[in-house]
C-alpha atoms as one frame of an Amber mdcrd trajectory, in Angstrom:
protein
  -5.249 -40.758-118.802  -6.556 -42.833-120.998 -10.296 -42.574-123.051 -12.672
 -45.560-123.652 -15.548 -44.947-126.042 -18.329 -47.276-125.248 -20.919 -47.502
-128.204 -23.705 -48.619-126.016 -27.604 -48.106-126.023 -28.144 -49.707-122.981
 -28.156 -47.301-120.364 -27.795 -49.280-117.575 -24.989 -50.794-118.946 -23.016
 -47.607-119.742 -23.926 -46.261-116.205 -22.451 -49.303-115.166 -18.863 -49.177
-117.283 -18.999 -45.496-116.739 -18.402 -46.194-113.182 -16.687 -49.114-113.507
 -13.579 -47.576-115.786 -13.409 -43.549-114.019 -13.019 -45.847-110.554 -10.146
 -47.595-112.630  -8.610 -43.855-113.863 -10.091 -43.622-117.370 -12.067 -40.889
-118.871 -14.932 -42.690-120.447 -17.415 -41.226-123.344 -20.396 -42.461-124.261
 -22.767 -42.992-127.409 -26.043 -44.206-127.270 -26.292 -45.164-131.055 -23.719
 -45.529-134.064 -23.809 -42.535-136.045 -23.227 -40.702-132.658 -19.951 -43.436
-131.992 -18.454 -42.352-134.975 -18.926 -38.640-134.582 -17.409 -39.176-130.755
 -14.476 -41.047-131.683 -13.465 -38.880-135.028 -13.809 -35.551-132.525 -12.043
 -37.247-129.428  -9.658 -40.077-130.644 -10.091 -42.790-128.036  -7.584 -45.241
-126.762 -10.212 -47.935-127.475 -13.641 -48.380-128.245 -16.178 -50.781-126.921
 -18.866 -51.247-130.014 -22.121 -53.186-129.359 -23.357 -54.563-133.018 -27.476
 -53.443-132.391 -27.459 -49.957-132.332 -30.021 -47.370-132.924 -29.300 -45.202
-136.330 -26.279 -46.963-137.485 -25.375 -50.920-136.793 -21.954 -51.856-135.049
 -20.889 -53.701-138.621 -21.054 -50.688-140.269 -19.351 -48.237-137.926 -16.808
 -50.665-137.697 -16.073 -50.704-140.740 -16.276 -46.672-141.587 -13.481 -46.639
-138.210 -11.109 -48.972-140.068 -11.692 -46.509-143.265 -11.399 -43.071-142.181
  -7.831 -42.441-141.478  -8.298 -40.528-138.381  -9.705 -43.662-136.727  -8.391
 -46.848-138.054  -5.912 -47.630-135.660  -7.843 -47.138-132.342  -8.315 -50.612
-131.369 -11.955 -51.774-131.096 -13.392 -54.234-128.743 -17.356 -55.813-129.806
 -19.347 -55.734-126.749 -22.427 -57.689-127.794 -25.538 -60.353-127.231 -25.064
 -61.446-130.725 -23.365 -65.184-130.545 -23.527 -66.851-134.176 -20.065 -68.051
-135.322 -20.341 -66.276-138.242 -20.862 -62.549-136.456 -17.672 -63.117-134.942
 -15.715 -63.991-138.374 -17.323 -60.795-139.799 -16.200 -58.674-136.721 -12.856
 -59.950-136.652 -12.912 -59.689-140.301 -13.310 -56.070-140.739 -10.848 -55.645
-137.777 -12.167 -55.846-134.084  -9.271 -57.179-132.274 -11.682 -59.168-129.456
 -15.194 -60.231-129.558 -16.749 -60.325-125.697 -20.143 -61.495-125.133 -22.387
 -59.082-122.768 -23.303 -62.470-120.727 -19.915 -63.156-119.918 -18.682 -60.312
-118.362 -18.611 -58.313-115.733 -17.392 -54.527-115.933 -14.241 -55.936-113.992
 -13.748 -58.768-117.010 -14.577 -55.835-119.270 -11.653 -53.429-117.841  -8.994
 -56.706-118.253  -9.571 -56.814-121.659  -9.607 -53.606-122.301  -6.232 -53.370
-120.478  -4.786 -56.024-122.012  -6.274 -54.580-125.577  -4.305 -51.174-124.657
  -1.264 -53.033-123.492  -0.510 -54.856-126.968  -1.844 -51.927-128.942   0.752
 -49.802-127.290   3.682 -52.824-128.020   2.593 -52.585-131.605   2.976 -48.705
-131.790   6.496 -48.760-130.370   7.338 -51.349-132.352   7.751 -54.413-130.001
């Protein structure tokens, strides 16, 4: 079974995913602010992590980029699940090495779990070396 972590501190919209992904099979874990994310995801290795950039205690650029330092973490693929739409957040997030930048407003939990799906699907090509 596979683990999302969802970086979140909207609680609506983690009750929503929550739902969303264990009706889909995943085990889903939750973090309501960044310093929190990183703890989960060092203790629990997730398949993939859904990181919102305005977070409480630690911001989504910089938990990003202590995931793609700390060996335990750097190759769980991360997804930014944000309200922020300048051009230049994206570079930065693709920069220090989110593989897909979604936009809260245009998604639904159902466009949410197709990327994340497709995310997992490539990630796991790359691992077995397709």
């Amino acid at each position: 079974m596979k683990k999302i972590l969802s970086i979140e501190d909207e609680h609506q919209l983690q009750n929503l995913l929550i739902k969303s992904f264990e009706r889909e099979g995943y085990t889903f874990l939750q973090a309501y602010d960044g310093e929190r994310g990183l703890q989960v995801a060092r203790e629990s290795h997730p398949d993939c992590i859904l990181l919102d950039l305005i977070l409480p205690k630690r911001g989504g650029f910089s938990v990003l980029e202590e995931l793609k330092k700390d060996e335990k973490t750097k190759n769980i693929p991360v997804i930014i699940l944000t309200n922020l739409d300048k051009s230049e957040d994206v570079e930065r997030a693709l920069r220090l090495g989110a593989l897909m930048y979604l936009l809260k407003t245009d998604y639904d939990p159902t466009g949410i779990i197709q990327k994340v799906k497709k995310v997992l699907e490539t990630h796991g090509l790359k691992k077995v070396g397709i």
